[in-house]
C-alpha positions as CSV (number, residue, x, y, z in Angstrom):
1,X,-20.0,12.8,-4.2
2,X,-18.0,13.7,-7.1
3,X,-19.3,12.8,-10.8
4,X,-16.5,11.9,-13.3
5,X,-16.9,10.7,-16.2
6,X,-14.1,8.2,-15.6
7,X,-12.0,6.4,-12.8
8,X,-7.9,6.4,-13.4
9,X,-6.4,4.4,-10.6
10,X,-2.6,5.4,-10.1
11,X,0.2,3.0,-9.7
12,X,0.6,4.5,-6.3
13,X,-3.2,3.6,-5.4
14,X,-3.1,0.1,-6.7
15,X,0.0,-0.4,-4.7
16,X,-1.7,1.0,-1.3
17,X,-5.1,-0.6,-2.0
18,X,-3.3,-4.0,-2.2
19,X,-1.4,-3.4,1.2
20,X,-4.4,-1.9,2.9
21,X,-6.9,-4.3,2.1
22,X,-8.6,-2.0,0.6
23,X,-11.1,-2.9,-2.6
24,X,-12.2,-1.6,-6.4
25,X,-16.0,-1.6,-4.8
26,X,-14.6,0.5,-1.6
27,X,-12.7,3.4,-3.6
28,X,-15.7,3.2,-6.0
29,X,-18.5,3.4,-3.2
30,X,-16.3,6.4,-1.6
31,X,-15.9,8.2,-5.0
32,X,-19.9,7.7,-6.0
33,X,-21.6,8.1,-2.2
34,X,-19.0,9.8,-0.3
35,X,-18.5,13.6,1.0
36,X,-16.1,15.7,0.0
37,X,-14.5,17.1,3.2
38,X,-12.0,18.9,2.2
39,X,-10.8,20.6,-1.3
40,X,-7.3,21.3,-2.8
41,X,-8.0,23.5,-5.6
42,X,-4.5,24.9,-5.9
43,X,-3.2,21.0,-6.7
44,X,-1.2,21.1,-9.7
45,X,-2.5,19.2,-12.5
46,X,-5.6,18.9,-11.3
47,X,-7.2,20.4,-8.8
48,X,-7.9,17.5,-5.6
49,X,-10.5,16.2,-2.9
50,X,-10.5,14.2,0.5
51,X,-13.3,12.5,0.1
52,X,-14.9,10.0,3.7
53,X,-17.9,7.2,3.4
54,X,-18.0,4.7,5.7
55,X,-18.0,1.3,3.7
56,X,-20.0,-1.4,5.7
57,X,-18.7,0.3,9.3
58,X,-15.4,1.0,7.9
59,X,-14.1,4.8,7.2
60,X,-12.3,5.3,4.3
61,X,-10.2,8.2,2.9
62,X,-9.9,8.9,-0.8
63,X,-7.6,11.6,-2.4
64,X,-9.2,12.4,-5.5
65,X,-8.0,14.5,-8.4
66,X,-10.3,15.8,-11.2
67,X,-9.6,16.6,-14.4
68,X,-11.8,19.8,-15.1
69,X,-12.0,19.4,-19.2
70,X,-12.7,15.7,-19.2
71,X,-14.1,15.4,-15.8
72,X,-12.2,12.0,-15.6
73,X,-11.2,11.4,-11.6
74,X,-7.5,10.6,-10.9
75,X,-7.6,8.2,-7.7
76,X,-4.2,9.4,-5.4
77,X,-4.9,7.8,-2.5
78,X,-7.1,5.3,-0.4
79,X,-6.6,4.8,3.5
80,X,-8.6,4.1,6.5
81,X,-8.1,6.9,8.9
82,X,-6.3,6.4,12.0
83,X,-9.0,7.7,14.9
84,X,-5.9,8.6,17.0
85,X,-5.2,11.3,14.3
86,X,-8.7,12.0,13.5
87,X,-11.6,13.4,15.3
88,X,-14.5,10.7,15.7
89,X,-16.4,11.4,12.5
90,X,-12.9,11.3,10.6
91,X,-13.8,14.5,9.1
92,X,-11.1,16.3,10.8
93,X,-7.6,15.6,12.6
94,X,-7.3,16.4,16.0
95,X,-5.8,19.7,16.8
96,X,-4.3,18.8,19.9
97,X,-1.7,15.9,19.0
């Protein structure tokens, strides 16, 4: 769970959300319940998170960047993650592809 104090959705996110079926209440549940499972801190201008919840059975990914003065959250990406990539708790890829 990250707290910001705001949600900025990039054109880039609007775009995939649309194409991926994926909703406002999804990338909002991930953002507000989900698990940060791994951290970019070195991402330039903000520092970034791949965040996972599972939205009524479905697994969703969120890339997340965070604003650390405002604390205003930067939505990057949204995506359901593909289990033949991902290890079965989507948490981590699979080494041996």
């Amino acid at each position: 769970m990250l707290n910001c104090s705001g949600l900025l959705f990039s054109d880039h996110v609007l775009k995939a959300m649309i194409t991926r079926l994926i909703s406002v209440y999804e990338v909002e549940e991930v953002i507000h319940h989900g698990e940060v499972i791994k951290s970019y801190p070195t991402d330039r201008p903000y520092p970034s998170y791949l965040m996972l919840k599972f939205v009524d059975g479905r697994p969703l990914h969120i890339v997340v960047g965070k604003n650390p003065e405002t604390s205003e959250c930067i939505i990057i990406t949204c995506y359901e993650p593909d289990p033949q990539i991902w290890l079965p708790d989507f948490k981590e890829k699979n080494e041996f592809l």
